[in-house]
Biotite code that builds the C-alpha atoms (Angstrom):
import biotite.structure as struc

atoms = struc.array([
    struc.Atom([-83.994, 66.530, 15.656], chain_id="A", res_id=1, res_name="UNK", atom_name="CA", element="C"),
    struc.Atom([-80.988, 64.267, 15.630], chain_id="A", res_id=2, res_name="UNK", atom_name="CA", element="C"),
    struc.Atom([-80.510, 64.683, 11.988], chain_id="A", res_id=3, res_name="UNK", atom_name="CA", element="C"),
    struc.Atom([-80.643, 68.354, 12.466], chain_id="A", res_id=4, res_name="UNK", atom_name="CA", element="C"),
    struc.Atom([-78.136, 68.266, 14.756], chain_id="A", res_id=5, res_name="UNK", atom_name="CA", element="C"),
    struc.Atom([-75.676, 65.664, 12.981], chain_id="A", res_id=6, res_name="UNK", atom_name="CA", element="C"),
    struc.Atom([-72.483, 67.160, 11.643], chain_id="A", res_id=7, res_name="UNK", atom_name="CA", element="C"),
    struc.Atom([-72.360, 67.352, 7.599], chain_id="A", res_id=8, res_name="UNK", atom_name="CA", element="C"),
    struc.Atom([-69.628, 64.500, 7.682], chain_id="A", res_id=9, res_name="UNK", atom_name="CA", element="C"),
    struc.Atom([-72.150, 62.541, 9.809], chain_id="A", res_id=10, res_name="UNK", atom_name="CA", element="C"),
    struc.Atom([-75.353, 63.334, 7.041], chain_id="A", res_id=11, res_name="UNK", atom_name="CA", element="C"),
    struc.Atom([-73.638, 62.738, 4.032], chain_id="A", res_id=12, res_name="UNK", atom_name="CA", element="C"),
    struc.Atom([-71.235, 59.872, 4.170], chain_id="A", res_id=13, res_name="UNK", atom_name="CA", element="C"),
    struc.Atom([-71.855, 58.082, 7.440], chain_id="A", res_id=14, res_name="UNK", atom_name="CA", element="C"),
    struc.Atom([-75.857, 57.648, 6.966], chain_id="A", res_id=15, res_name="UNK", atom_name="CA", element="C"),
    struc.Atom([-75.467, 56.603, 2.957], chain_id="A", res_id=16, res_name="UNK", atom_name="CA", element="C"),
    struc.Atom([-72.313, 54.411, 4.475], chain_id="A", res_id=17, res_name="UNK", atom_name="CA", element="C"),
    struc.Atom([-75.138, 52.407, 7.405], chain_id="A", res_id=18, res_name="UNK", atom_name="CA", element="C"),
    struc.Atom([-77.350, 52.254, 4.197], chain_id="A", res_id=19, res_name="UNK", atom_name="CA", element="C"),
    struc.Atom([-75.350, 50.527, 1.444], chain_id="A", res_id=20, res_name="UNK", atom_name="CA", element="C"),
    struc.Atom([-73.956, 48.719, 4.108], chain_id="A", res_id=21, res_name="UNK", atom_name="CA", element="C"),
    struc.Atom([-77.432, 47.612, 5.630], chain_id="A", res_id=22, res_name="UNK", atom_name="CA", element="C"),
    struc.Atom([-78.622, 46.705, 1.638], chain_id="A", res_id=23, res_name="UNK", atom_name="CA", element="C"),
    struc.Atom([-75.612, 44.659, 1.110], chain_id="A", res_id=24, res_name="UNK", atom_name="CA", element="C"),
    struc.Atom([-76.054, 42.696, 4.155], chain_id="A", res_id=25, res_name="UNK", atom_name="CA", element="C"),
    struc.Atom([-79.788, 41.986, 3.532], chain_id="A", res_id=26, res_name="UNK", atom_name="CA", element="C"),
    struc.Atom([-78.900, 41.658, -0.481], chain_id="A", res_id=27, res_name="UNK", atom_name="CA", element="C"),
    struc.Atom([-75.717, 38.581, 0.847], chain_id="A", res_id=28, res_name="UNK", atom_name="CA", element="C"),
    struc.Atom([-78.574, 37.225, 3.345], chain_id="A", res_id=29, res_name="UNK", atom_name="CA", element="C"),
    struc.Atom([-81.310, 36.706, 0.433], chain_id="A", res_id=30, res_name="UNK", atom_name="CA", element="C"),
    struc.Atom([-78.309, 35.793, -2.214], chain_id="A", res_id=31, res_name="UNK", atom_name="CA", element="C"),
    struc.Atom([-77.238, 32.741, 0.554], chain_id="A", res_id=32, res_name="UNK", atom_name="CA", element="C"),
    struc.Atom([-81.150, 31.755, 0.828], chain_id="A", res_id=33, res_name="UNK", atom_name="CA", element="C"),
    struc.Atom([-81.437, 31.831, -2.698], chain_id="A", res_id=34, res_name="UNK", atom_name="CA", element="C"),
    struc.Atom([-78.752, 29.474, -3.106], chain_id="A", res_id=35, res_name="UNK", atom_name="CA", element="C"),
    struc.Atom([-80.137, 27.470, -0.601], chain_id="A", res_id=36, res_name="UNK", atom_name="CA", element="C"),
    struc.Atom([-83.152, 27.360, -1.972], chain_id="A", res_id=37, res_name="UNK", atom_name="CA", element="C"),
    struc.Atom([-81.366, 25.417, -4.763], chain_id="A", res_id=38, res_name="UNK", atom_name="CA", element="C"),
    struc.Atom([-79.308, 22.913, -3.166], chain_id="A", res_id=39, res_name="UNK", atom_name="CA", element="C"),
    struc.Atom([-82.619, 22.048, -1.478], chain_id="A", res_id=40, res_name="UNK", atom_name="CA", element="C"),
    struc.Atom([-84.323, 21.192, -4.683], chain_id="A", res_id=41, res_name="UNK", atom_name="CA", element="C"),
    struc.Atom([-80.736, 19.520, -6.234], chain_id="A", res_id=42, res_name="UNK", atom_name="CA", element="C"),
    struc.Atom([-79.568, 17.667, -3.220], chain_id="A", res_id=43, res_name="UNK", atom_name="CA", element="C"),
    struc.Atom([-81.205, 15.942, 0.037], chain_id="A", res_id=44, res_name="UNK", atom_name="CA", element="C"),
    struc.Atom([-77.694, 16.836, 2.235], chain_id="A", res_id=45, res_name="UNK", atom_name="CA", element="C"),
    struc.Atom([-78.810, 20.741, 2.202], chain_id="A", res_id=46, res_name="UNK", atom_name="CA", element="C"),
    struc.Atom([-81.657, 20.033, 4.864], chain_id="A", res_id=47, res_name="UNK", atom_name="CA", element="C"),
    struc.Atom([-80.766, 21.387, 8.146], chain_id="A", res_id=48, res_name="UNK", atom_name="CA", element="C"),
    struc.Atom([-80.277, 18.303, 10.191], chain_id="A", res_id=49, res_name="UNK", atom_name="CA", element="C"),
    struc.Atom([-77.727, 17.713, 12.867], chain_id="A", res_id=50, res_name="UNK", atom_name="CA", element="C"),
    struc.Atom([-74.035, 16.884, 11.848], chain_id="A", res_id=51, res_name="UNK", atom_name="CA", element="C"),
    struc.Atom([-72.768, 13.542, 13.262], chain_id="A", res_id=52, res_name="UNK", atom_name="CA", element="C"),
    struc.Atom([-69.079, 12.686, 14.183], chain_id="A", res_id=53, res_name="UNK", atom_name="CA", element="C"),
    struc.Atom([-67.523, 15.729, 13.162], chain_id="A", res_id=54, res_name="UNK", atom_name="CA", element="C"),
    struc.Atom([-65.305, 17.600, 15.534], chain_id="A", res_id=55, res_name="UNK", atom_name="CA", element="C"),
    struc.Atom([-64.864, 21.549, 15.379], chain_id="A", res_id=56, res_name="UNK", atom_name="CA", element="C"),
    struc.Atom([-61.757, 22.654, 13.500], chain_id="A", res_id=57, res_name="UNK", atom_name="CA", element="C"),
    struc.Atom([-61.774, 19.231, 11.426], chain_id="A", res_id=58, res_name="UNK", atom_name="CA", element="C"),
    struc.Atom([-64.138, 20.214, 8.925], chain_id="A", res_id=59, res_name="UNK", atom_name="CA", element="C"),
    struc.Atom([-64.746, 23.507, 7.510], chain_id="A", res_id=60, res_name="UNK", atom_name="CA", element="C"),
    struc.Atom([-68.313, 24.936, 7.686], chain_id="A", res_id=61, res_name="UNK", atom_name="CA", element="C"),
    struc.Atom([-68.306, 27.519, 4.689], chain_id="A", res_id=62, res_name="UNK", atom_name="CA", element="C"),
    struc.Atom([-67.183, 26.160, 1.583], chain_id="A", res_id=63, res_name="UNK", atom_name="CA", element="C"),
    struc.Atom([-65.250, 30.097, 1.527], chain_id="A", res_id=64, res_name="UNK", atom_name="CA", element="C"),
    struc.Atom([-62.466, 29.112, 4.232], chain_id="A", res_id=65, res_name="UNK", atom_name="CA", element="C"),
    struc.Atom([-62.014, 31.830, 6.783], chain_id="A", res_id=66, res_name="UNK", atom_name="CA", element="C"),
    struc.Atom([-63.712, 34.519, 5.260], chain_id="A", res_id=67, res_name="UNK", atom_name="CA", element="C"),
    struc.Atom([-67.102, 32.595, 4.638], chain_id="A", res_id=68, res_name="UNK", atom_name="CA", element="C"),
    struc.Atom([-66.926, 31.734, 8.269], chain_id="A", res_id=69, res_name="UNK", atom_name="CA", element="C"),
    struc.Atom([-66.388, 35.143, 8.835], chain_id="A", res_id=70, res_name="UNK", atom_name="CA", element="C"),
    struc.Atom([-69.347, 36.519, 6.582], chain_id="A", res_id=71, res_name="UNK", atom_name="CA", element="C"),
    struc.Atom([-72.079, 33.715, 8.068], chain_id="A", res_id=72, res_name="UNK", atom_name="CA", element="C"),
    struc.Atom([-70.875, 35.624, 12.142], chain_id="A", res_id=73, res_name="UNK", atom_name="CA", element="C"),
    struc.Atom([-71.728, 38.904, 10.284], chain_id="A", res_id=74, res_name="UNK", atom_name="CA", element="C"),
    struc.Atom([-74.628, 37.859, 9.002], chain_id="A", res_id=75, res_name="UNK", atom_name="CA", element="C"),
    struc.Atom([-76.027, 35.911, 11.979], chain_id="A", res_id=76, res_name="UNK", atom_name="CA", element="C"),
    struc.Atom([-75.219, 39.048, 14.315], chain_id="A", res_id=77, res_name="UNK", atom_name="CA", element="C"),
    struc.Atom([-77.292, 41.232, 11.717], chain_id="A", res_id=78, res_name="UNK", atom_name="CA", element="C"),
    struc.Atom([-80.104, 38.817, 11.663], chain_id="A", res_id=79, res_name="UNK", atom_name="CA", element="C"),
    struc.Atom([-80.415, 38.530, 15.790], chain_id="A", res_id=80, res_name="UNK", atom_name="CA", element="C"),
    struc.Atom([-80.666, 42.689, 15.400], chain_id="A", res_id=81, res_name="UNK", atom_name="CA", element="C"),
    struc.Atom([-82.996, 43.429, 12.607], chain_id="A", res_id=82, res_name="UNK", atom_name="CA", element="C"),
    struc.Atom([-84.888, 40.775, 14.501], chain_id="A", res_id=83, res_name="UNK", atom_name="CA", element="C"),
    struc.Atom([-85.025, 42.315, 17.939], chain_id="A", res_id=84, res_name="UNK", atom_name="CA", element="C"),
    struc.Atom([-85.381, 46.126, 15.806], chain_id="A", res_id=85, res_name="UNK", atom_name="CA", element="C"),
    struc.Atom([-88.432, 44.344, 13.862], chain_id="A", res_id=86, res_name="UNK", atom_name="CA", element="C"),
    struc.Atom([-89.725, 42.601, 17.109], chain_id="A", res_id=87, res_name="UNK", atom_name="CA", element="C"),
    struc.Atom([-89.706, 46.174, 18.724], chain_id="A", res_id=88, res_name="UNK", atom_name="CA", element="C"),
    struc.Atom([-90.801, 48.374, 15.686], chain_id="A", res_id=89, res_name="UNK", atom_name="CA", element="C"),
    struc.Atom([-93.709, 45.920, 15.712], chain_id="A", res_id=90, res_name="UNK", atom_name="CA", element="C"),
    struc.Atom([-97.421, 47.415, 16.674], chain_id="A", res_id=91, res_name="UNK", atom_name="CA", element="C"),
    struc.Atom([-97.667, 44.349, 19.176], chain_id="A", res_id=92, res_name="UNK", atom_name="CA", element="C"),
    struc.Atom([-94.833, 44.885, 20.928], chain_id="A", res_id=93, res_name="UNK", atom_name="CA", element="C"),
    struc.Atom([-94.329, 48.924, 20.925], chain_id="A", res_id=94, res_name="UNK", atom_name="CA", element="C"),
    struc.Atom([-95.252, 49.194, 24.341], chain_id="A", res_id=95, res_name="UNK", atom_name="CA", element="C"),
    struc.Atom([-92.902, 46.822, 25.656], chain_id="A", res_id=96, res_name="UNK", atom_name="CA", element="C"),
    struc.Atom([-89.967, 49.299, 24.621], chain_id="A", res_id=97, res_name="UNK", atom_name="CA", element="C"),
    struc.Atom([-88.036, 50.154, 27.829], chain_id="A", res_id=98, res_name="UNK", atom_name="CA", element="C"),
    struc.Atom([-87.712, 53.872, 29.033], chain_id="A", res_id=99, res_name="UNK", atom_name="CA", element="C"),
    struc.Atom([-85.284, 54.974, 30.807], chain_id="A", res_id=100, res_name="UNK", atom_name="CA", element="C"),
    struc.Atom([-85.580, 55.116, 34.559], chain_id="A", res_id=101, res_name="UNK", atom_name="CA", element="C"),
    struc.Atom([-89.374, 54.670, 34.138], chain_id="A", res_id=102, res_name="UNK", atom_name="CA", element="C"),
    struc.Atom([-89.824, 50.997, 33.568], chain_id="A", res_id=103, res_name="UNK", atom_name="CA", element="C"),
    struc.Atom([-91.632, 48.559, 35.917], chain_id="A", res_id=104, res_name="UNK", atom_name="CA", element="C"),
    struc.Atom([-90.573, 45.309, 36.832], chain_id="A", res_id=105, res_name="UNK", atom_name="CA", element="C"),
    struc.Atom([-93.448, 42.987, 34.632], chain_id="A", res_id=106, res_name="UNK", atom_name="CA", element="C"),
    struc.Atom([-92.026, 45.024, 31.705], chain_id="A", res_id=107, res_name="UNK", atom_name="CA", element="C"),
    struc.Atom([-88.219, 44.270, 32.152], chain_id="A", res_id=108, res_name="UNK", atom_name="CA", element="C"),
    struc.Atom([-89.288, 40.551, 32.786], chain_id="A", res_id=109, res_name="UNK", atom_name="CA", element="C"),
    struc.Atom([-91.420, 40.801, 29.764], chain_id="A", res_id=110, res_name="UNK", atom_name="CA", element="C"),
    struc.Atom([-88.071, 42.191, 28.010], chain_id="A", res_id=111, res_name="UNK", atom_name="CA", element="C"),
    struc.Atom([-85.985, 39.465, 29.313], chain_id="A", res_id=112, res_name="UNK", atom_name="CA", element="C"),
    struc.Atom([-88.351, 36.557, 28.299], chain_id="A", res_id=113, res_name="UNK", atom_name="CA", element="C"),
    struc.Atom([-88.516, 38.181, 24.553], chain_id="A", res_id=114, res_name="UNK", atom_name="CA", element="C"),
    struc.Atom([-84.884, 38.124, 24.232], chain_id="A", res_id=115, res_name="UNK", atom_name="CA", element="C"),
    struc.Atom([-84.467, 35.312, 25.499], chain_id="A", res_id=116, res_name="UNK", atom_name="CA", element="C"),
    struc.Atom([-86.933, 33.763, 23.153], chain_id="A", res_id=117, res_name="UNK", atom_name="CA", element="C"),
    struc.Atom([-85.386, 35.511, 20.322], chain_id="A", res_id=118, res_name="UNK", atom_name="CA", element="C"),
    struc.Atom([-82.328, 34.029, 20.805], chain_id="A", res_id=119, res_name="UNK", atom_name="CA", element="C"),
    struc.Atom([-82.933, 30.801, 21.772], chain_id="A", res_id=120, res_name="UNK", atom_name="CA", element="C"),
    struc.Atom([-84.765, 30.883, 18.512], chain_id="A", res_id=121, res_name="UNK", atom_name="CA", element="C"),
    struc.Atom([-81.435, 32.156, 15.879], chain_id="A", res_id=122, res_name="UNK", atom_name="CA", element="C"),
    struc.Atom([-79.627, 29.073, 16.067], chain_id="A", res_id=123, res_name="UNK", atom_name="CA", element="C"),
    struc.Atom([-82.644, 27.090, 14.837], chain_id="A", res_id=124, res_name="UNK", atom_name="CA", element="C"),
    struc.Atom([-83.427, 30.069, 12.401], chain_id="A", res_id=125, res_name="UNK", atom_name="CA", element="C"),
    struc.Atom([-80.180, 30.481, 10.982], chain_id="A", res_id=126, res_name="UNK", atom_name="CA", element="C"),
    struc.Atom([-79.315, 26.823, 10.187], chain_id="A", res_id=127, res_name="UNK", atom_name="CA", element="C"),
    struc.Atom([-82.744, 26.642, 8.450], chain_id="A", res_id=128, res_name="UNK", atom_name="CA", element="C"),
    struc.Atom([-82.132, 29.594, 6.136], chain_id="A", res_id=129, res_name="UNK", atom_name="CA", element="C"),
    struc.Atom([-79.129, 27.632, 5.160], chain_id="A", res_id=130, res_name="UNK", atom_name="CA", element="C"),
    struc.Atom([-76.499, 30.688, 6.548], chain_id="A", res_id=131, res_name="UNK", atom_name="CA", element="C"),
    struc.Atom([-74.737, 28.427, 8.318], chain_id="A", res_id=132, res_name="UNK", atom_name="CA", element="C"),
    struc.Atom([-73.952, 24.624, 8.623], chain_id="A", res_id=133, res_name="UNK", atom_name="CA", element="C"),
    struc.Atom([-72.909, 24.788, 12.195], chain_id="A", res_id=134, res_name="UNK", atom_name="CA", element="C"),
    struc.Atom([-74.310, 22.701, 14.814], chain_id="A", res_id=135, res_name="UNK", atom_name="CA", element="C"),
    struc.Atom([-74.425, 24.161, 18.598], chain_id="A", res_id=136, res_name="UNK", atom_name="CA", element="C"),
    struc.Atom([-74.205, 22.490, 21.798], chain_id="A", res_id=137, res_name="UNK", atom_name="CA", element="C"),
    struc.Atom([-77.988, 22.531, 22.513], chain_id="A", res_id=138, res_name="UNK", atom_name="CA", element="C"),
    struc.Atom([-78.192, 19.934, 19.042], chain_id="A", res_id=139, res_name="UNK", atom_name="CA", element="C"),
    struc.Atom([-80.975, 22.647, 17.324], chain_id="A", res_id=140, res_name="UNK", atom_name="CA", element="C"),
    struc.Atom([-80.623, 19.724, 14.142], chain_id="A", res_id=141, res_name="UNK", atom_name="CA", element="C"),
    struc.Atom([-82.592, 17.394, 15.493], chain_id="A", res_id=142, res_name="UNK", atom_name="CA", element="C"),
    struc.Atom([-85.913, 18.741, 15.476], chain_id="A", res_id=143, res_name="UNK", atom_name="CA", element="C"),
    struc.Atom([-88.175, 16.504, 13.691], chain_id="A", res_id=144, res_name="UNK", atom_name="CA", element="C"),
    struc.Atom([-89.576, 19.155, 11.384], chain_id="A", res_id=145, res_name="UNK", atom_name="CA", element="C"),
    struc.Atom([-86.149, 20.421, 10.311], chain_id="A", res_id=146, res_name="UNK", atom_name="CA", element="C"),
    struc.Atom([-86.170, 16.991, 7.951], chain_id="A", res_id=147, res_name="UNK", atom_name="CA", element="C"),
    struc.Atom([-89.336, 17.904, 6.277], chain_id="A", res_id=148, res_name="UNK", atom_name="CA", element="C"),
    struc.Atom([-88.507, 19.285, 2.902], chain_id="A", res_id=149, res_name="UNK", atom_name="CA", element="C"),
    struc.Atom([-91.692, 21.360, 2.344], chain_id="A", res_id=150, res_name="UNK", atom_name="CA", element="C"),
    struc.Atom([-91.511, 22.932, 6.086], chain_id="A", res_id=151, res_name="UNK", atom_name="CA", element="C"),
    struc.Atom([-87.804, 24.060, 5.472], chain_id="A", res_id=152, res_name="UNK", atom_name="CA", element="C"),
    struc.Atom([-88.438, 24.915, 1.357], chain_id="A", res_id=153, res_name="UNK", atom_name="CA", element="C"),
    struc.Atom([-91.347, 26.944, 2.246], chain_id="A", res_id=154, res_name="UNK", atom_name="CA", element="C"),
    struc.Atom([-89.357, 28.646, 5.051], chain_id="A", res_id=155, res_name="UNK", atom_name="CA", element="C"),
    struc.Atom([-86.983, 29.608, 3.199], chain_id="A", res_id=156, res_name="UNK", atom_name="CA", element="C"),
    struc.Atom([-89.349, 30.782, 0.061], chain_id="A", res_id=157, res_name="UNK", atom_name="CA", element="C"),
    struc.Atom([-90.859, 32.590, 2.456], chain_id="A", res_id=158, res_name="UNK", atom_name="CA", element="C"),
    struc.Atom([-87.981, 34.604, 3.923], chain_id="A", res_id=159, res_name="UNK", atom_name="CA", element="C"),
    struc.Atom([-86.495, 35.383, 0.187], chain_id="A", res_id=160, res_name="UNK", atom_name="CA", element="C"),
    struc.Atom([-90.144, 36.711, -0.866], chain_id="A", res_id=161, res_name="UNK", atom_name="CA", element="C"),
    struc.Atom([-90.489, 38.896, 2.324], chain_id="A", res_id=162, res_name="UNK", atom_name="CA", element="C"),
    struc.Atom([-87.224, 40.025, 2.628], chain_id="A", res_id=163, res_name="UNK", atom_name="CA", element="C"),
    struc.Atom([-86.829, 40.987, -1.257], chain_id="A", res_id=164, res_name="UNK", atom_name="CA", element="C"),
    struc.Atom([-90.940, 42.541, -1.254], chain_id="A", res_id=165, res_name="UNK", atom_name="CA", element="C"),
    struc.Atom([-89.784, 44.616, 2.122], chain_id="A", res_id=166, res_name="UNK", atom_name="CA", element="C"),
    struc.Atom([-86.415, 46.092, 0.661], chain_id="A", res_id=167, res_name="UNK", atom_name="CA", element="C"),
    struc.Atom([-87.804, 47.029, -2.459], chain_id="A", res_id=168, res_name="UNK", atom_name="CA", element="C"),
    struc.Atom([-90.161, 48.704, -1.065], chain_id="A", res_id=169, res_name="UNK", atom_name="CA", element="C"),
    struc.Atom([-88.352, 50.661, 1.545], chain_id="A", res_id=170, res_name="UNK", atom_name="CA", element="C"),
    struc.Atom([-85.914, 51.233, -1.681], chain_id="A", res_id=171, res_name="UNK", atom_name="CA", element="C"),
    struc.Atom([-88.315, 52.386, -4.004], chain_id="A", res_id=172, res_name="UNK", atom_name="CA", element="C"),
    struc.Atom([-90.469, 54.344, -1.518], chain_id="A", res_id=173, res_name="UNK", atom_name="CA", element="C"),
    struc.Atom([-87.068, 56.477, -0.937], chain_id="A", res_id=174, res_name="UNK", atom_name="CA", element="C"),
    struc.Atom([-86.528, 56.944, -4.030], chain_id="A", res_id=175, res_name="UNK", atom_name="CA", element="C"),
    struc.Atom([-89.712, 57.793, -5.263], chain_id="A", res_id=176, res_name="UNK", atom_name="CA", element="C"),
    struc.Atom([-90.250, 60.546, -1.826], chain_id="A", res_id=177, res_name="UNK", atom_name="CA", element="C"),
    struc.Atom([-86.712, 62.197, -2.862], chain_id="A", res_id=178, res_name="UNK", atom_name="CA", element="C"),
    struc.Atom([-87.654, 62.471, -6.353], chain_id="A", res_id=179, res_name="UNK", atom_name="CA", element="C"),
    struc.Atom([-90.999, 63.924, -5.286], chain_id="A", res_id=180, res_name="UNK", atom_name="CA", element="C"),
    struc.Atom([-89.214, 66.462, -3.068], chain_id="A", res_id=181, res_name="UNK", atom_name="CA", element="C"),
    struc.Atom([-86.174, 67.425, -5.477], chain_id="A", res_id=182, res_name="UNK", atom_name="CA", element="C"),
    struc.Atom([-89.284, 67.752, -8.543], chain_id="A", res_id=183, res_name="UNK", atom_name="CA", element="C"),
    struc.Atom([-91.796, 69.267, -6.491], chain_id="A", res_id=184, res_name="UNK", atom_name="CA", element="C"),
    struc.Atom([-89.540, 72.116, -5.238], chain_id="A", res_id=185, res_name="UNK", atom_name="CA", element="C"),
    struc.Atom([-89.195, 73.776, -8.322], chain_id="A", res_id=186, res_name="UNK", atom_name="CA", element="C"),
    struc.Atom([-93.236, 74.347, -9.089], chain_id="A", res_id=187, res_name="UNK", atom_name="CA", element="C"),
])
């Protein structure tokens, strides 16, 4: 109904805009793993362990200046909301979706505690994918199992191989249910 309603400025160049710009972000966020993926197999200093002795502003994080910094924020903001829009769109978790003015209490705690788990859990997340190098306050480095090569490689296998299977099928799925509908008009 909201499509219906959306102006034709809206339909067909701000949707097609949220799109590209939603398969560049995932494409950068696989490209970085990737990448990552690499420098884990070439060098040992690519494991996600805490950074000693170094002061903010001393050292850069991205090897990109400014703008890498910039792109890892991006990225890490779209990360903490296709994870809260995935925990949501799961079948688990469905009926913990707040309505509006209709919600009991158990179910806003229930909210609050999955948010809060969510993003406790980002810091740890990102620095394993290998988005960024930077280390918070809480010291998220340090965990034992962020050392072990195989926990972190297959992490991060894992999160290129799901990420890539899921957009190319959402991609291709598109594609092939437009070309469906623009072919199967004209029997």
């Amino acid at each position: 109904e909201l499509r219906h309603r959306a102006s034709p400025w809206q339909r067909n160049l701000g949707y097609p805009l949220a799109m590209l710009g939603l398969l560049a972000l995932t494409g950068t966020s696989v490209l970085i793993v990737c990448f990552h993926v690499l420098e884990l197999l070439l060098d040992d200093a690519a494991m996600p362990r805490g950074i000693q002795d170094t002061s903010l502003g001393q050292v850069s994080f991205s090897i990109f200046g400014s703008f890498g910094a910039a792109l890892q924020v991006v990225l890490i903001l779209y990360l903490m909301v296709s994870s809260v829009v995935g925990f949501y769109s799961s079948p688990l978790f469905t009926r913990l979706l707040p309505v509006r003015q209709d919600t009991p209490l158990t179910k806003i705690i229930g909210n609050c505690v999955s948010l809060l788990v969510l993003s406790s859990a980002l810091p740890v997340f990102s620095r394993t994918l290998g988005i960024t190098r930077f280390d918070l306050l809480g010291d998220f480095g340090r965990f034992n199992w962020l050392g072990n090569f195989y926990i972190v490689f297959l992490y991060n296998m894992g999160f290129a191989a799901l990420t890539t299977l899921c957009l190319i099928k959402r991609v291709s799925w598109a594609v092939q249910a437009e070309l469906i509908h623009t072919f199967g008009e004209g029997r």
